[in-house]
Every structure is written in C-alpha cells, then in structure tokens.
C-alpha positions in Angstrom: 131.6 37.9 89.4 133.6 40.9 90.4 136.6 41.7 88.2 139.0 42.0 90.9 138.3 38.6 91.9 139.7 35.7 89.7 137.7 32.6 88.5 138.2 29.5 89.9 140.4 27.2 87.8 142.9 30.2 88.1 142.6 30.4 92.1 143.8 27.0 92.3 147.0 27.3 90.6 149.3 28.7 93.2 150.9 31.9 92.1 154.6 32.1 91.2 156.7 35.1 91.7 156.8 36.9 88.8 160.7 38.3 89.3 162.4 40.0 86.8 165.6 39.1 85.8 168.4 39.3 83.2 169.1 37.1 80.7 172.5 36.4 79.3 172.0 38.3 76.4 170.9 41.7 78.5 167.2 41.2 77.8 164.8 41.4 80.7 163.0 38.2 81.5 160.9 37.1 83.7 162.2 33.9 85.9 160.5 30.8 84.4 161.5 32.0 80.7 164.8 32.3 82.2 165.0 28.6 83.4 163.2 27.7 80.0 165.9 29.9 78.2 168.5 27.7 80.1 167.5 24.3 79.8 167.2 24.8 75.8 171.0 25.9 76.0 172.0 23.2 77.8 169.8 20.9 75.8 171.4 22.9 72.3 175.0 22.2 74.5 174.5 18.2 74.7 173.1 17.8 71.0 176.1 19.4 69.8 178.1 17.4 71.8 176.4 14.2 71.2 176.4 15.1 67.3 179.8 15.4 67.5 180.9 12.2 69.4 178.7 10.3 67.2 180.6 11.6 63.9 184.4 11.2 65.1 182.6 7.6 66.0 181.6 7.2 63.1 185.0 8.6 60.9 186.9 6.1 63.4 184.9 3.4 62.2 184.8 4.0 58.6 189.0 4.8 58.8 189.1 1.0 60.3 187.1 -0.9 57.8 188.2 1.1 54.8 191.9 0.2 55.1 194.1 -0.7 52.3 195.3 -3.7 53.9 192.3 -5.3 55.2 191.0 -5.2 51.1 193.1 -6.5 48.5 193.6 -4.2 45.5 191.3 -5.3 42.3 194.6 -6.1 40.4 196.3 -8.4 43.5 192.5 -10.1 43.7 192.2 -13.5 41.4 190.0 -16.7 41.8 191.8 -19.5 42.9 192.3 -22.1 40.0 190.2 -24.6 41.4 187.5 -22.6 41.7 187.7 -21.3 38.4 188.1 -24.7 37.1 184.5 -25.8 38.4 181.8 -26.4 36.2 178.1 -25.2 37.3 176.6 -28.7 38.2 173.2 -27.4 38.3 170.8 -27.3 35.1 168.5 -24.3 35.1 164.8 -24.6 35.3 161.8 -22.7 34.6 161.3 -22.2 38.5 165.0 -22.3 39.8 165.5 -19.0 37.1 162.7 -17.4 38.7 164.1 -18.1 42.3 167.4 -16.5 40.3 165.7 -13.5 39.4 163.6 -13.0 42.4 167.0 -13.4 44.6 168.9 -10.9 41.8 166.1 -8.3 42.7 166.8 -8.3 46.4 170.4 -8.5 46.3 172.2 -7.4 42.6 169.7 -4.8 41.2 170.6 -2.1 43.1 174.0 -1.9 41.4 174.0 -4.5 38.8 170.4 -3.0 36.9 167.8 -4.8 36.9 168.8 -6.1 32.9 172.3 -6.5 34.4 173.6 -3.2 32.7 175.4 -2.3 35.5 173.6 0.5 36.6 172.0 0.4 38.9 171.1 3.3 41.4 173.9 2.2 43.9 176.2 2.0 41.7 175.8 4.9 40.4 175.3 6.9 44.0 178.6 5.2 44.8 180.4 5.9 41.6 181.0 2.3 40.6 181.9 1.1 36.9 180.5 -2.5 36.9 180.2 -4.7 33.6 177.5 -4.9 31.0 176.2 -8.2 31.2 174.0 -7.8 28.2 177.3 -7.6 26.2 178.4 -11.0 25.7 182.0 -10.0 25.5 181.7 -9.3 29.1 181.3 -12.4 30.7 182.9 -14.4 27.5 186.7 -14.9 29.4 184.6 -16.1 32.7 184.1 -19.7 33.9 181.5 -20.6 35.3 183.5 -21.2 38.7 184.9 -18.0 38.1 181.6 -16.4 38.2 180.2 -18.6 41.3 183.6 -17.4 43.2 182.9 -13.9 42.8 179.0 -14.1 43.6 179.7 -16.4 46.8 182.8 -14.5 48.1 182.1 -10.9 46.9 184.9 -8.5 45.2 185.5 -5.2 46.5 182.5 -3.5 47.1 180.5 -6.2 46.5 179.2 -8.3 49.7 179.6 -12.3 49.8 176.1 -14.0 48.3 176.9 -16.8 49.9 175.4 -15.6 53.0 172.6 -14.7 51.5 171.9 -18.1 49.1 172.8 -21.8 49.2 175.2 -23.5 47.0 172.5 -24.3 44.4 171.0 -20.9 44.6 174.4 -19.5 43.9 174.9 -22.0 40.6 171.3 -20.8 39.4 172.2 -17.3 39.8 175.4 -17.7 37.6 173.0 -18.9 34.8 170.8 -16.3 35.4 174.1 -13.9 35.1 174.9 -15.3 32.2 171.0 -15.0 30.8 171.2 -11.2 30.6 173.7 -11.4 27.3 171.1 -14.2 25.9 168.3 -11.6 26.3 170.1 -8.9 24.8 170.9 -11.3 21.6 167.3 -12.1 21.0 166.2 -8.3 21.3 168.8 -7.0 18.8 167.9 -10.0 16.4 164.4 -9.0 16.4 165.4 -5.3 15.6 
C-alpha cells in the first residue's frame, strides 16, 4: 500500500472540513471541538440551572412543612385524658415481644438505640435529646395510654406508628418500651 493513499476503513468515513476557528476564550480550535466545547457549556448552563430550581424547590418545601403553626410546641402538646387513662389490654407473650422488638428495629432504633437509650444514630445526626428508657424514672410518671398515644400519634419529630402497626401491635410495643428499664434492672443486679 502506498503511503499517500489511505486504508480503507478510513476512505469510507467522509471527510469533514477541518476549519479553524476561535473559541470564546481566544484559543484556536478546530470546528467540531468548537461545537463539543459549546454543547458542554450549555449542558454546564442547564445543570446549574436545574440544581438551582431543584434547591429553592426544595427550601420552599421545607419552609412549608417546618412551620410553627402547623406543629404544636412540646410544652402546648399533652395526651388527651382519656387516652392517658387507658390501660394496655393486651398481655405480652413470648412471640408478641418478639414481633415488638422486630417492629422496634425497623421503626425506633434509629433514634431510640437499639436498648432504648436514646441514641440512636438519627437522633444524634439530628441533634435530638430523647429519654433513657433503661432508667426507670423515665417512663415511671407514664400511663400506659400515655405511652400508646405517643407511639400511635407521634410527637414532634417523631412519625405516627400507628401507620406502621395495628392497635395490638402498638399495646405490645408499649410493653416492650417499658421492658428496656426491666432489662437494665436485672443487669445492674447482677453487677
């Protein structure tokens, strides 16, 4: 083959004129970079747009659902009476604690701890100071209503359960609440 003649696969792409041109930025550059060098800015131009829409979006959003008057402060919040005057009607079994503690993994752990010390890894990323359940002072002024109330409906940060669980699920898991402070007994009395 002669070296003034080109091979084949090359003689069947067509040939492009190889103009020279100037860039934005004074460089020289030949044609296609400069469409290549144009596309990227305007692909750079619509990200940064985009980005930005999708932030003041999102800021709007937050402004709306974070509002002081759609969320009651922590000291205005109470249980109603008679839900605090409500006894757990459901006795705890071997299985229905371990439905309790399968159900408190999913949905509590993450800020409760998994031994209900209150910290857990969301709480702590979201700089929450939630109760010691292992300390039996903590839960020691709460009904059991009380305590069904606040898993069912949620408080603050804390979403309603009872989306989550049904009505006997949600009685379980106040004795399983209320099991962390047991544990914590029998630990210290074998120290």
């Amino acid at each position: 083959m002669d070296e003034t003649q080109e091979p084949a696969c090359r003689s069947a792409i067509p040939k492009v004129n190889q103009e020279i041109v100037t860039s934005g930025q004074g460089k020289r550059v030949e044609w296609p970079q400069k469409l290549a060098y144009s596309l990227e800015t305007a692909m750079w131009k619509r990200m940064t747009l985009g980005s930005a829409l999708v932030l003041f979006a999102s800021c709007v959003l937050a402004s709306r659902n974070g509002s002081a008057a759609q969320e009651p402060a922590a000291a205005d919040w109470k249980v109603p009476p008679e839900a605090a005057k409500q006894v757990n009607p459901v006795k705890p079994t071997a299985a229905s604690q371990a439905r309790a503690k399968k159900l408190y993994g999913f949905d509590c752990a993450m800020c409760h701890g998994t031994n209900g010390d209150g910290k857990g890894d969301l709480a702590a990323d979201m700089k929450l100071s939630l109760k010691d359940w292992r300390d039996p002072a903590s839960l020691k002024d709460m009904t059991d209503g009380e305590l069904n109330y606040i898993i069912s409906k949620g408080k603050g940060k804390m979403p309603a359960g009872a989306e989550q669980m049904k009505p006997d699920e949600l009685w379980n898991m106040v004795s399983y609440v209320r099991s962390f402070a047991g544990k914590n007994a029998a630990v210290k009395a074998k120290e």
